[in-house]
PDBQT receptor file of N, H, CA, C and O in Angstrom, charges set to zero:
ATOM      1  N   UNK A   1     -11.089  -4.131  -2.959  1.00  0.00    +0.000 N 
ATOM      2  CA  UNK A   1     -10.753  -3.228  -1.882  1.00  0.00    +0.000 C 
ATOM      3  C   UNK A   1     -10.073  -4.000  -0.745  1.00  0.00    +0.000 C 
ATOM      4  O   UNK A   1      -8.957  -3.499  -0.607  1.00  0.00    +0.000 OA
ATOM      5  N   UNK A   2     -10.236  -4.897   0.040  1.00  0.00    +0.000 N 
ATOM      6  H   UNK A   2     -11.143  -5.304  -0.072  1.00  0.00    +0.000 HD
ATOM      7  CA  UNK A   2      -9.969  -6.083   0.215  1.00  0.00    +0.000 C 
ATOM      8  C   UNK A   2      -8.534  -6.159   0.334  1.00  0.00    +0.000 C 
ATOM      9  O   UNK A   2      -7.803  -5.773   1.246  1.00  0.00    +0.000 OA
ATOM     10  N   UNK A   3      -8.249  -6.762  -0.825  1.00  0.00    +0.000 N 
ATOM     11  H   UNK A   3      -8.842  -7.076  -1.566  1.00  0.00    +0.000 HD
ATOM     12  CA  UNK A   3      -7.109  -7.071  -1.623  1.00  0.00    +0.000 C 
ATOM     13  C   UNK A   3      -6.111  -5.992  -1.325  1.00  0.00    +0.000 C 
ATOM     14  O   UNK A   3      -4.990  -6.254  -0.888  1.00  0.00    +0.000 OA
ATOM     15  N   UNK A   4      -6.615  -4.537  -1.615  1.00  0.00    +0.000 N 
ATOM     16  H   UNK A   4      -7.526  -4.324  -1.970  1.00  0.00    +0.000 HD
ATOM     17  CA  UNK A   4      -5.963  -3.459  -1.233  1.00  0.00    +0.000 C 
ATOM     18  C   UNK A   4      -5.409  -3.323  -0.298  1.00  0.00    +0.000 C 
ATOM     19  O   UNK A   4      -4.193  -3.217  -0.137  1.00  0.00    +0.000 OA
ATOM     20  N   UNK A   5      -6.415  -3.304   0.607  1.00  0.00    +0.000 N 
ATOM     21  H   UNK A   5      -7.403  -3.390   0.477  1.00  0.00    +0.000 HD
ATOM     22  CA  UNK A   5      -6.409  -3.221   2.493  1.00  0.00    +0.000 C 
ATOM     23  C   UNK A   5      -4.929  -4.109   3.030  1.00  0.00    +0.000 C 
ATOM     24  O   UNK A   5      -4.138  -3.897   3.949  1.00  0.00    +0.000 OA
ATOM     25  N   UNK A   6      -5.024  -5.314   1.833  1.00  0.00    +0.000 N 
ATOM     26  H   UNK A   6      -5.667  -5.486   1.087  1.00  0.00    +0.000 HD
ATOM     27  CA  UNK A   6      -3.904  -6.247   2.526  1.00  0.00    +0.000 C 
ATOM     28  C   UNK A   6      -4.610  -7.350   3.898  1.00  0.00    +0.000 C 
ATOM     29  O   UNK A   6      -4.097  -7.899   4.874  1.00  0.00    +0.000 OA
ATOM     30  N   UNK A   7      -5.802  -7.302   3.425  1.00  0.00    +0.000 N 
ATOM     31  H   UNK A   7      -6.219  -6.856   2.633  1.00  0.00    +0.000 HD
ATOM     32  CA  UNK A   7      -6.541  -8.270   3.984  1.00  0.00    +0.000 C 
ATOM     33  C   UNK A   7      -6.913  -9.775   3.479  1.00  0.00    +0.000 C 
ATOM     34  O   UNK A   7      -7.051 -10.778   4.179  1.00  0.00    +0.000 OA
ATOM     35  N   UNK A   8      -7.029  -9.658   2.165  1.00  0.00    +0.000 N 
ATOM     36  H   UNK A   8      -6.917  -8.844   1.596  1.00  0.00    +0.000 HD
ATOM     37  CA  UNK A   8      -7.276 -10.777   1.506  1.00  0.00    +0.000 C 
ATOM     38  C   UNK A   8      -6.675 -11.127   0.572  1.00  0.00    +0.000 C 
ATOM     39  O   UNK A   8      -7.001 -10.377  -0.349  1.00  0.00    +0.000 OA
ATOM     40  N   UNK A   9      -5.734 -12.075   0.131  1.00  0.00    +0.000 N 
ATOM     41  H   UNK A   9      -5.469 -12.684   0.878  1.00  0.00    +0.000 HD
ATOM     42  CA  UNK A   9      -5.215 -12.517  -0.873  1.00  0.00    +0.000 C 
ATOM     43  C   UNK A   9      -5.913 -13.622  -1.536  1.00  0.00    +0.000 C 
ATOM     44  O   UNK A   9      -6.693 -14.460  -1.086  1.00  0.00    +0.000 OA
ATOM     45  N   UNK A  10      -5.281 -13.353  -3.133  1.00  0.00    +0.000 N 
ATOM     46  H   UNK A  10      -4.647 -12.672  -3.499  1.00  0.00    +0.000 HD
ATOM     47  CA  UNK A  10      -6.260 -14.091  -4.130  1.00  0.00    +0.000 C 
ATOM     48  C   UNK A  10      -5.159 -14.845  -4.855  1.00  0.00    +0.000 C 
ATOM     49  O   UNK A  10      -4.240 -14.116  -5.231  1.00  0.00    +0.000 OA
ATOM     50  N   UNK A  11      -5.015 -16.378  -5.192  1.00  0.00    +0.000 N 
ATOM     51  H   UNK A  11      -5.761 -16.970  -4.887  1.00  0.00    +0.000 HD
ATOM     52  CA  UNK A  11      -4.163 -16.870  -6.156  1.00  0.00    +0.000 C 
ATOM     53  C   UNK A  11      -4.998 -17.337  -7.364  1.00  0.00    +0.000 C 
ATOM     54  O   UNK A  11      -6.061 -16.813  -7.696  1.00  0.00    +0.000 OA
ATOM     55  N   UNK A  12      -4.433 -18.338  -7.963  1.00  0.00    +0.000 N 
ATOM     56  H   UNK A  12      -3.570 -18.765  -7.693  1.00  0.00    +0.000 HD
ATOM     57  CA  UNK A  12      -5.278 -18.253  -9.523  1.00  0.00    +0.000 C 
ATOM     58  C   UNK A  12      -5.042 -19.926  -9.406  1.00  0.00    +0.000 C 
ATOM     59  O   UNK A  12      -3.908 -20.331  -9.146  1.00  0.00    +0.000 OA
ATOM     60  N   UNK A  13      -6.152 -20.880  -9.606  1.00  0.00    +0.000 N 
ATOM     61  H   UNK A  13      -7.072 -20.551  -9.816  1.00  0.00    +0.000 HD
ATOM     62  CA  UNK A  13      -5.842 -21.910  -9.788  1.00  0.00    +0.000 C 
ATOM     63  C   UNK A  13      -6.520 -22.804 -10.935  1.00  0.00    +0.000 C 
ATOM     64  O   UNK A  13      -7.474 -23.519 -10.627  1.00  0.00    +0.000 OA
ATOM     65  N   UNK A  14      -6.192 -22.783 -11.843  1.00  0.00    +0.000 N 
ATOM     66  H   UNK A  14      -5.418 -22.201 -12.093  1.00  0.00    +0.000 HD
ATOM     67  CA  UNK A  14      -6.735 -22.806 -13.223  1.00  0.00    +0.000 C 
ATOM     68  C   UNK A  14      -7.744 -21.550 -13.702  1.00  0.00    +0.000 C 
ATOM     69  O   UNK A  14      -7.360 -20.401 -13.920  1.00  0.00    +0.000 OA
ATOM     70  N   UNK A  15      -9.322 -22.109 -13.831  1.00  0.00    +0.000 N 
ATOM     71  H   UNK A  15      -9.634 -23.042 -13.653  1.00  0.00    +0.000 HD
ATOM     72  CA  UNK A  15     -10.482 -21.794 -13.435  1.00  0.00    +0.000 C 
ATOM     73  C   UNK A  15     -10.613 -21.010 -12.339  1.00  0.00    +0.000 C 
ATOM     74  O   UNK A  15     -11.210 -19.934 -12.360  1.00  0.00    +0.000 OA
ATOM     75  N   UNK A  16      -9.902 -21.648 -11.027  1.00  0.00    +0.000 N 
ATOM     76  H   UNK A  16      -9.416 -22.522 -11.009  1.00  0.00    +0.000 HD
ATOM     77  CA  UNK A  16     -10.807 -20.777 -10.155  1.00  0.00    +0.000 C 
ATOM     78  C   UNK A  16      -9.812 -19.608  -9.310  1.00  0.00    +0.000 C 
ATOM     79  O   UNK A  16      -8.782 -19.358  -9.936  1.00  0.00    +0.000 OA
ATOM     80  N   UNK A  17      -9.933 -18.990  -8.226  1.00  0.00    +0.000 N 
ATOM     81  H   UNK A  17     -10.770 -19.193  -7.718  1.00  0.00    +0.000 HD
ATOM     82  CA  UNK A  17      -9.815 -18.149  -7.869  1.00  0.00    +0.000 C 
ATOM     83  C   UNK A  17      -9.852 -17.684  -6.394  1.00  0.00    +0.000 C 
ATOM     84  O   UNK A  17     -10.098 -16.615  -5.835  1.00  0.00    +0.000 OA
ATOM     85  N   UNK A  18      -9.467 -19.072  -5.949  1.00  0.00    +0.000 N 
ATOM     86  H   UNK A  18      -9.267 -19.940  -6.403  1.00  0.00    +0.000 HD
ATOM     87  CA  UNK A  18      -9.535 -18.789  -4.255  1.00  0.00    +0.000 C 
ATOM     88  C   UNK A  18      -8.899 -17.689  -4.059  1.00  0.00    +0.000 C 
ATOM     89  O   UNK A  18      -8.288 -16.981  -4.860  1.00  0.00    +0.000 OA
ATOM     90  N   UNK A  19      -9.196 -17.505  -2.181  1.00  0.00    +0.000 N 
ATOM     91  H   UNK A  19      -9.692 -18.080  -1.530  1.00  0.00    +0.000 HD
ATOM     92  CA  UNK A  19      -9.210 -16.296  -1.246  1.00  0.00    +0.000 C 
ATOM     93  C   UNK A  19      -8.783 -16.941  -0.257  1.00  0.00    +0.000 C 
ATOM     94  O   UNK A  19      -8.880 -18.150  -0.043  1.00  0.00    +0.000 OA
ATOM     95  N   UNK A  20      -8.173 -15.925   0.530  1.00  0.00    +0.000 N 
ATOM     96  H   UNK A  20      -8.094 -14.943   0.356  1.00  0.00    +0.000 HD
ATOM     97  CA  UNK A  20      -7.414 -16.156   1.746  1.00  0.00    +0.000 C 
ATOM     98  C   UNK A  20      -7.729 -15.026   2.579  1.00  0.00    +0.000 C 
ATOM     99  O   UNK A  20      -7.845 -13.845   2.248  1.00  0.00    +0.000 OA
ATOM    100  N   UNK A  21      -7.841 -15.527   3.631  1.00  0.00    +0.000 N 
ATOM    101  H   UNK A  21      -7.747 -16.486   3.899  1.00  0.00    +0.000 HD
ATOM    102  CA  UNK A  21      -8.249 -14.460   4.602  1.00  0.00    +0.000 C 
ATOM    103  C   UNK A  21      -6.499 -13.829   5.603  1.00  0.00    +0.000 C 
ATOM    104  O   UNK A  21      -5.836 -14.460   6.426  1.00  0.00    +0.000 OA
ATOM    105  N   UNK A  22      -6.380 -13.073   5.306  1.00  0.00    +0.000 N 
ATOM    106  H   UNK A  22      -6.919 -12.561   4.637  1.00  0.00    +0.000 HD
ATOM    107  CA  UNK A  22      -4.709 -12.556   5.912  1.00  0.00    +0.000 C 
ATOM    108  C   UNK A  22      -4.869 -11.870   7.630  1.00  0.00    +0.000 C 
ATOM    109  O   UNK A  22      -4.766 -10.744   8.116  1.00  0.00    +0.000 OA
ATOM    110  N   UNK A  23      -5.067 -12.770   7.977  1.00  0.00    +0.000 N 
ATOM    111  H   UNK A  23      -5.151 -13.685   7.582  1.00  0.00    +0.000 HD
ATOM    112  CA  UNK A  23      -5.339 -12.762   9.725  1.00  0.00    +0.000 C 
ATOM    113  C   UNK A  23      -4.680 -11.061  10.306  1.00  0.00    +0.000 C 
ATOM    114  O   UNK A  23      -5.344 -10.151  10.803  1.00  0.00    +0.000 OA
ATOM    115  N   UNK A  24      -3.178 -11.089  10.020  1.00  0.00    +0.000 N 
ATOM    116  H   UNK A  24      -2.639 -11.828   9.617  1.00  0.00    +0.000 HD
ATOM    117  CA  UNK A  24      -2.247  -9.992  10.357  1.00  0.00    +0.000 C 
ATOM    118  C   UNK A  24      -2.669  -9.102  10.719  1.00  0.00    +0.000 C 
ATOM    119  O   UNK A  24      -2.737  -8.764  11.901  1.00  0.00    +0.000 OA
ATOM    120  N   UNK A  25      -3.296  -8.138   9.184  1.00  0.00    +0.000 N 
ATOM    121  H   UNK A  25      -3.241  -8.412   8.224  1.00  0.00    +0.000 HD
ATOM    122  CA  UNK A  25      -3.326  -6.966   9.292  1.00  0.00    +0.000 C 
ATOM    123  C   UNK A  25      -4.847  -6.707   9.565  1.00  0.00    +0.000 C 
ATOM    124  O   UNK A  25      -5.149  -5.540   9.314  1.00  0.00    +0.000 OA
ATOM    125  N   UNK A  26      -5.565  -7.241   9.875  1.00  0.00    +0.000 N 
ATOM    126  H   UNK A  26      -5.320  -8.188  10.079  1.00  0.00    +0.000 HD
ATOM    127  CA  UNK A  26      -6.972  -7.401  10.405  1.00  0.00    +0.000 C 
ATOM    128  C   UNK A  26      -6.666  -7.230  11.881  1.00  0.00    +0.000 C 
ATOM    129  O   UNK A  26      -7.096  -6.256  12.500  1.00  0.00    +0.000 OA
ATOM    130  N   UNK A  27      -5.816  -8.311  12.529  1.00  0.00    +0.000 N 
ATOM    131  H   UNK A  27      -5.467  -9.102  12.027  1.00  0.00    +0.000 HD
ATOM    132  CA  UNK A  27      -5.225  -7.914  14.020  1.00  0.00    +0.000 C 
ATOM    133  C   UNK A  27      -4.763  -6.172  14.183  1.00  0.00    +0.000 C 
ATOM    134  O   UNK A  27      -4.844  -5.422  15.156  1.00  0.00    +0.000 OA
ATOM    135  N   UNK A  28      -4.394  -6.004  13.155  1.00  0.00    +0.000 N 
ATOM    136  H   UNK A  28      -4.329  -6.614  12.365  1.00  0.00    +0.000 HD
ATOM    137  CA  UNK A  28      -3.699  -4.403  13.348  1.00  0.00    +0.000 C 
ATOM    138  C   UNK A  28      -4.283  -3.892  13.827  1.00  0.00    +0.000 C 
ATOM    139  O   UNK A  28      -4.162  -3.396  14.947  1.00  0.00    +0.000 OA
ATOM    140  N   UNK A  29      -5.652  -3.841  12.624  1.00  0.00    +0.000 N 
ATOM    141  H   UNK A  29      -5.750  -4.244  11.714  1.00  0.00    +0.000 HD
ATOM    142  CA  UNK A  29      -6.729  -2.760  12.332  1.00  0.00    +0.000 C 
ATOM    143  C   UNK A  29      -7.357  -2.912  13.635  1.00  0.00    +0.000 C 
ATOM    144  O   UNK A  29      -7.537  -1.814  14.162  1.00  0.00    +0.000 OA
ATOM    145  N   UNK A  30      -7.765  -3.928  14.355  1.00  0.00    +0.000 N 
ATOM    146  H   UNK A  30      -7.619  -4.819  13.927  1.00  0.00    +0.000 HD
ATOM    147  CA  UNK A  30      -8.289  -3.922  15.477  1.00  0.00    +0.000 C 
ATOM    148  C   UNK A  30      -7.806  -3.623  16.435  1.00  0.00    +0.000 C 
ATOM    149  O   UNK A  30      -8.418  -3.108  17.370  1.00  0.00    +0.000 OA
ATOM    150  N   UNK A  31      -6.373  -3.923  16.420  1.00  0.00    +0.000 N 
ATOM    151  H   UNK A  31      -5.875  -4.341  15.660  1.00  0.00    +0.000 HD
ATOM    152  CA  UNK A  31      -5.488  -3.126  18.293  1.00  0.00    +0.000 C 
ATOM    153  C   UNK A  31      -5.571  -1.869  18.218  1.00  0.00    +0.000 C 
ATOM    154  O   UNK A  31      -5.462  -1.152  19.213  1.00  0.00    +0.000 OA
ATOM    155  N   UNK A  32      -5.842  -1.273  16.630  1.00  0.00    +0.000 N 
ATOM    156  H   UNK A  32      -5.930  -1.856  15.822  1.00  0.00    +0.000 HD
ATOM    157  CA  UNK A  32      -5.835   0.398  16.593  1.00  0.00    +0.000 C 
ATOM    158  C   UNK A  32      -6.879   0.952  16.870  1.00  0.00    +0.000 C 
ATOM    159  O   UNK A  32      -6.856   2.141  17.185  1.00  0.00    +0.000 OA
ATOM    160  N   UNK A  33      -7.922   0.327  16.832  1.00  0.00    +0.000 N 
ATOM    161  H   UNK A  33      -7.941  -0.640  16.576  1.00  0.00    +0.000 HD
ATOM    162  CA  UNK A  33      -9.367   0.042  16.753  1.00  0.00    +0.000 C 
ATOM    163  C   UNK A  33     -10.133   0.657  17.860  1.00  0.00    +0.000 C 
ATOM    164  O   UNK A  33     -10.959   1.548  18.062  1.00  0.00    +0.000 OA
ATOM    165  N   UNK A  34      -9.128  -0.693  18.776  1.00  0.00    +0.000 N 
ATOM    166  H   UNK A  34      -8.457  -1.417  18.612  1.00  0.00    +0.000 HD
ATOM    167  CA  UNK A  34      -9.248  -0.662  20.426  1.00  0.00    +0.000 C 
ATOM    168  C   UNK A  34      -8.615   0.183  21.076  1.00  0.00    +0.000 C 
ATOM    169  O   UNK A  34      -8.797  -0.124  22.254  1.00  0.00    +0.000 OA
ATOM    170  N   UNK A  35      -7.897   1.177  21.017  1.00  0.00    +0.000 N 
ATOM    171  H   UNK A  35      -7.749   1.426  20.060  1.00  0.00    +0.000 HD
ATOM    172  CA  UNK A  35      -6.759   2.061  21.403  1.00  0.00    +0.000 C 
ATOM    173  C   UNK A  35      -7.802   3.373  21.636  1.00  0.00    +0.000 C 
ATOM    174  O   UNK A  35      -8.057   4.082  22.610  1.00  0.00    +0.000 OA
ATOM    175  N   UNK A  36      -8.322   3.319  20.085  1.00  0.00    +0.000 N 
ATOM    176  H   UNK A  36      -8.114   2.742  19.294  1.00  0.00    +0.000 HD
ATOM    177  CA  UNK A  36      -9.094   4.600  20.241  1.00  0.00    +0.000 C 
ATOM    178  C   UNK A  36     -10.874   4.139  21.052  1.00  0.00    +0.000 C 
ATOM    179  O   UNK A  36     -11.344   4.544  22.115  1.00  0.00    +0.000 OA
ATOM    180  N   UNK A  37     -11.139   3.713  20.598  1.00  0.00    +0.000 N 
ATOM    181  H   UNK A  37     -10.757   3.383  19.735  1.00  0.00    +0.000 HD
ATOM    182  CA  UNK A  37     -12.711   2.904  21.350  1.00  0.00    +0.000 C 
ATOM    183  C   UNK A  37     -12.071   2.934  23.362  1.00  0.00    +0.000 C 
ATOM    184  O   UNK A  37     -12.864   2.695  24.272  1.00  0.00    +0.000 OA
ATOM    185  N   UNK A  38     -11.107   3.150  23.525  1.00  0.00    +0.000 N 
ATOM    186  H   UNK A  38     -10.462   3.345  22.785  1.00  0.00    +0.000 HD
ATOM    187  CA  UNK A  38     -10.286   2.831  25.176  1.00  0.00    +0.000 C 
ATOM    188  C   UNK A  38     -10.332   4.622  25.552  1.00  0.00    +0.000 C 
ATOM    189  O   UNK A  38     -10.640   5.202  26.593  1.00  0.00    +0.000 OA
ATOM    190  N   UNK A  39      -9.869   5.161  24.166  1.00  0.00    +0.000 N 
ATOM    191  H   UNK A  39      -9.619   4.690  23.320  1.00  0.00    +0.000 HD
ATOM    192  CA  UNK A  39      -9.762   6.510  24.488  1.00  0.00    +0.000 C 
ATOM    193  C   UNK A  39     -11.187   7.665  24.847  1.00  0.00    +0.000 C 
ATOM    194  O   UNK A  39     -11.399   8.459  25.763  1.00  0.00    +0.000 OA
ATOM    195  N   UNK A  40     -11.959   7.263  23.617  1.00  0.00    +0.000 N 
ATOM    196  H   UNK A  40     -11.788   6.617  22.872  1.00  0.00    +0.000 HD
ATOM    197  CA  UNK A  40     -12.923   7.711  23.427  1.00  0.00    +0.000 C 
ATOM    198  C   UNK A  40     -13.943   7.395  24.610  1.00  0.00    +0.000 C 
ATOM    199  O   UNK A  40     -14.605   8.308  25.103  1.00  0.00    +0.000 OA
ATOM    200  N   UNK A  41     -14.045   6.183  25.017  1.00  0.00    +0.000 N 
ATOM    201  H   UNK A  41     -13.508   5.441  24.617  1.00  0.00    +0.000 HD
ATOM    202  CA  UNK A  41     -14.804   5.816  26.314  1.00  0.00    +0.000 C 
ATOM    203  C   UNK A  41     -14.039   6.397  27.882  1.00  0.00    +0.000 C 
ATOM    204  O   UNK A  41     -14.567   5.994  28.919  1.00  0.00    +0.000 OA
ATOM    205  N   UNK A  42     -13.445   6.850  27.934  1.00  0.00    +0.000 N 
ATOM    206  H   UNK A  42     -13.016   7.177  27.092  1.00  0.00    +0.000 HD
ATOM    207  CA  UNK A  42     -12.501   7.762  28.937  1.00  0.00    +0.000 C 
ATOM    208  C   UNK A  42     -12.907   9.253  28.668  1.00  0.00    +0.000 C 
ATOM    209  O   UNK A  42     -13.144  10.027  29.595  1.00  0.00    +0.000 OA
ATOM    210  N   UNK A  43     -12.984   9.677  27.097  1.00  0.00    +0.000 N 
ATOM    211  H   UNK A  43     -12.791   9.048  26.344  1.00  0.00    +0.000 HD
ATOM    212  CA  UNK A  43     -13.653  11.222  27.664  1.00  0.00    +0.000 C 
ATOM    213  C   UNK A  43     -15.139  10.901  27.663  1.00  0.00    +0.000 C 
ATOM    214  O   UNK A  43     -15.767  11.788  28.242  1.00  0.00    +0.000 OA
ATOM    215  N   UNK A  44     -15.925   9.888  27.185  1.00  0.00    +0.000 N 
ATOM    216  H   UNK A  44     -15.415   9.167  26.715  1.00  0.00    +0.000 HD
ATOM    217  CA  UNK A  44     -17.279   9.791  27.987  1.00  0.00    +0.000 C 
ATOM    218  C   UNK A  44     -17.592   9.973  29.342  1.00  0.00    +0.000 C 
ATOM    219  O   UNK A  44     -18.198  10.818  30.001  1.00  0.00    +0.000 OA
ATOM    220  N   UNK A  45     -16.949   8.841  29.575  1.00  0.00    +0.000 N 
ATOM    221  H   UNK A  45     -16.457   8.155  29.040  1.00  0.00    +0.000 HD
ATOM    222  CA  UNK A  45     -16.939   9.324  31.407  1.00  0.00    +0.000 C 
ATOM    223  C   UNK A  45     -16.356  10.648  31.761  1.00  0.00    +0.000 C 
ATOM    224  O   UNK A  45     -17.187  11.490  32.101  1.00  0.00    +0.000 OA
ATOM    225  N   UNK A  46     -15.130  11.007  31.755  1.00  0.00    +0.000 N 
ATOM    226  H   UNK A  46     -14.455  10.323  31.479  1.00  0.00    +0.000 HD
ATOM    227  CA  UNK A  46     -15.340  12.261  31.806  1.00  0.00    +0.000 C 
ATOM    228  C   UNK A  46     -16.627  13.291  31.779  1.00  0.00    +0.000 C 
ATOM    229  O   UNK A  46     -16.979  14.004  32.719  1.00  0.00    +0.000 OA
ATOM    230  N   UNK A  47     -17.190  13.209  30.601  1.00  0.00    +0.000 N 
ATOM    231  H   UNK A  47     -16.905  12.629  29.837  1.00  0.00    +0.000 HD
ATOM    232  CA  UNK A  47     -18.135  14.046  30.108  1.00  0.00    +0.000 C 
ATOM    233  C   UNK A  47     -19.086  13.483  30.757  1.00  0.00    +0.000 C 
ATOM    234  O   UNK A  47     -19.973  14.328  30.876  1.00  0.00    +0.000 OA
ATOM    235  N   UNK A  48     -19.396  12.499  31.253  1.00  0.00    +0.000 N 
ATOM    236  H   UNK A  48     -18.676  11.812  31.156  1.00  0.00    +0.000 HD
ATOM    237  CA  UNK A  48     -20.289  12.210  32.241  1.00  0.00    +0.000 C 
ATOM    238  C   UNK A  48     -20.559  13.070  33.304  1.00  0.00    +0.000 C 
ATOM    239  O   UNK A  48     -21.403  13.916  33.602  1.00  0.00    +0.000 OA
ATOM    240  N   UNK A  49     -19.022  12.298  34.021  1.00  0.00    +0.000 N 
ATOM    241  H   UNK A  49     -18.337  11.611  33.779  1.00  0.00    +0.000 HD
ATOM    242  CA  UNK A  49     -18.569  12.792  35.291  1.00  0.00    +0.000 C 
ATOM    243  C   UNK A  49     -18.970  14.793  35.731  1.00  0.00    +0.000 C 
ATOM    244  O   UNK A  49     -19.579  15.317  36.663  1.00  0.00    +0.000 OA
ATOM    245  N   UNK A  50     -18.292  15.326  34.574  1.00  0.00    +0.000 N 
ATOM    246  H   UNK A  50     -17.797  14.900  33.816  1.00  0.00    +0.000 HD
ATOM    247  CA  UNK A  50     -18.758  16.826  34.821  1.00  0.00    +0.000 C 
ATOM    248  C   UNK A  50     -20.266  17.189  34.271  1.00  0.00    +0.000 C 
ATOM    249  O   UNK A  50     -20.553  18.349  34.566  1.00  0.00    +0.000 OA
ATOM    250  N   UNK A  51     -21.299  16.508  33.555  1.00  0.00    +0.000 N 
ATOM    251  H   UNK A  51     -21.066  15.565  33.315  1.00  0.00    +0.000 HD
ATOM    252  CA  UNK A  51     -22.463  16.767  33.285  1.00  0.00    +0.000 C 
ATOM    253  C   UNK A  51     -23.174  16.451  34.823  1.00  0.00    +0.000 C 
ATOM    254  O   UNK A  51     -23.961  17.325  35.187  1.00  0.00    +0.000 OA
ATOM    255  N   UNK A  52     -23.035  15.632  35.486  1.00  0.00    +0.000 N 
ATOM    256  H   UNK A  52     -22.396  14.922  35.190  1.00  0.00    +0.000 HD
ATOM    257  CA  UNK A  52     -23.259  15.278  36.941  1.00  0.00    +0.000 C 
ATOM    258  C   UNK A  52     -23.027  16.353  37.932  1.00  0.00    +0.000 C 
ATOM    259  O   UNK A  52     -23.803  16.971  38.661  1.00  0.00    +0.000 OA
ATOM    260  N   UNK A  53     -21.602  16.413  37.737  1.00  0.00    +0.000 N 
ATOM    261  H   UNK A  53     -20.972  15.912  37.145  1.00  0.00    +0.000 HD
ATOM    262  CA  UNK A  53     -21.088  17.704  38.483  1.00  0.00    +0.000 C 
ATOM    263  C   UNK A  53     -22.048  18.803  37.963  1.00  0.00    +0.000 C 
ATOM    264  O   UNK A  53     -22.612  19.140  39.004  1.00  0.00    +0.000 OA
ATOM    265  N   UNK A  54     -22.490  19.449  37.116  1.00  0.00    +0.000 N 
ATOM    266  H   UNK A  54     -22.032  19.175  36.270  1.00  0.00    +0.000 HD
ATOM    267  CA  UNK A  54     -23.138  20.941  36.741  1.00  0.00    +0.000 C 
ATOM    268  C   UNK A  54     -24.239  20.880  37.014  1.00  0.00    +0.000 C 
ATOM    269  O   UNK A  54     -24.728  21.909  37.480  1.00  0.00    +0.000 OA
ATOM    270  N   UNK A  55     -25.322  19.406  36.823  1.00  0.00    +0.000 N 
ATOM    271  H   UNK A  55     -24.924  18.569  36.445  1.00  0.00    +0.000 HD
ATOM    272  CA  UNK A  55     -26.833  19.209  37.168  1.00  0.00    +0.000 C 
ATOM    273  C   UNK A  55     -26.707  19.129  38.886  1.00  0.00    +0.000 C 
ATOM    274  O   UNK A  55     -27.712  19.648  39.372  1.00  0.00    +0.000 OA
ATOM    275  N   UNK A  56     -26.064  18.789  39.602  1.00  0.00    +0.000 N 
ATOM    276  H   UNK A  56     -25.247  18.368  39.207  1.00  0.00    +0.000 HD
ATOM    277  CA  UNK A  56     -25.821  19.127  41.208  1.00  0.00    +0.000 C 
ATOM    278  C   UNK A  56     -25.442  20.239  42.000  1.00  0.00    +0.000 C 
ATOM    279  O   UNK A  56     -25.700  20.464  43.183  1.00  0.00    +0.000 OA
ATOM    280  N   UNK A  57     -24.759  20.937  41.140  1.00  0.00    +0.000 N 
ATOM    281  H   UNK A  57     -24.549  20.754  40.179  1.00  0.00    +0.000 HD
ATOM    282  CA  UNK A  57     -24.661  23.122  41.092  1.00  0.00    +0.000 C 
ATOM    283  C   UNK A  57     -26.052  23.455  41.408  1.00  0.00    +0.000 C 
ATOM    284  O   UNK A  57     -26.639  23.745  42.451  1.00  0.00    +0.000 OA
ATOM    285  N   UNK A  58     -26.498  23.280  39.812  1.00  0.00    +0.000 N 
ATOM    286  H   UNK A  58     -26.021  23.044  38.965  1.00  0.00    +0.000 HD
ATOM    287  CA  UNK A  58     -27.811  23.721  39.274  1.00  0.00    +0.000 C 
ATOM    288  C   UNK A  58     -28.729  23.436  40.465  1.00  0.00    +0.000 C 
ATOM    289  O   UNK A  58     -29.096  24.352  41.201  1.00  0.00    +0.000 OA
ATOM    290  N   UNK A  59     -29.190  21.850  40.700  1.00  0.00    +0.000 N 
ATOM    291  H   UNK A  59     -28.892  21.105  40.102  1.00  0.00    +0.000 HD
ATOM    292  CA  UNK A  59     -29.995  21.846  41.481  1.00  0.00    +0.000 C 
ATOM    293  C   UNK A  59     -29.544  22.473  42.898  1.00  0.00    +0.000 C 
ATOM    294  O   UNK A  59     -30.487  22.597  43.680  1.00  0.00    +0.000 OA
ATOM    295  N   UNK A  60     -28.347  22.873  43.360  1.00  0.00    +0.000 N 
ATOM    296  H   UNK A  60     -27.581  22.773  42.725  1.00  0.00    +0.000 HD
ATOM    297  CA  UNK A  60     -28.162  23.212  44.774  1.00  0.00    +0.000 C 
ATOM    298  C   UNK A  60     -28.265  25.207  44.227  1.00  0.00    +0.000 C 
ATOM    299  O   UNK A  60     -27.919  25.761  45.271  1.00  0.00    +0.000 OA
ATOM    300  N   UNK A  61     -28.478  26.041  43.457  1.00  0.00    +0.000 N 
ATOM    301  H   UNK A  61     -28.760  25.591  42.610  1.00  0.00    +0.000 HD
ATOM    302  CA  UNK A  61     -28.267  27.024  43.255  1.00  0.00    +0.000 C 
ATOM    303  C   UNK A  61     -29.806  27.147  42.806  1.00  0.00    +0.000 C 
ATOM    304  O   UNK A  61     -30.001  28.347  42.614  1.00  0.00    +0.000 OA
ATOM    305  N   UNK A  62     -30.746  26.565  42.608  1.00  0.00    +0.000 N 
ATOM    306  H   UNK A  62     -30.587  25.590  42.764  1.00  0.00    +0.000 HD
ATOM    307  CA  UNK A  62     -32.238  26.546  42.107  1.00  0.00    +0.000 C 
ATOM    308  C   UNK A  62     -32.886  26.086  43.279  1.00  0.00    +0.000 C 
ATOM    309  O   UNK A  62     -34.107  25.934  43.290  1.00  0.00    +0.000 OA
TER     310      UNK A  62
């Protein structure tokens, strides 16, 4: 799967069968990663921000 991803490459050296770790597209996966984890923590606060706002209604209307 790996291999798939374009993360890890495999050559053949007799017997054995080293691995390589492919730095690149691991960087990708993570700036895309972080893009959304940047986004997603912005409508938290948000959703903070107005859960605050409605419990300060509430308590001024109770």
């Amino acid at each position: 799967m790996l291999e798939r991803a374009g993360l890890v490459s495999r050559s053949r050296d007799a017997q054995r069968r080293p691995c390589r770790l492919q730095a690149g597209p691991l960087k990708a996966a993570t700036d895309w990663l972080e893009g959304y984890s940047r986004f997603w923590e912005d409508r938290y606060q948000n959703l903070d921000e107005l859960l605050d706002e409605l419990k300060g209604e509430e308590a001024n209307d109770g």
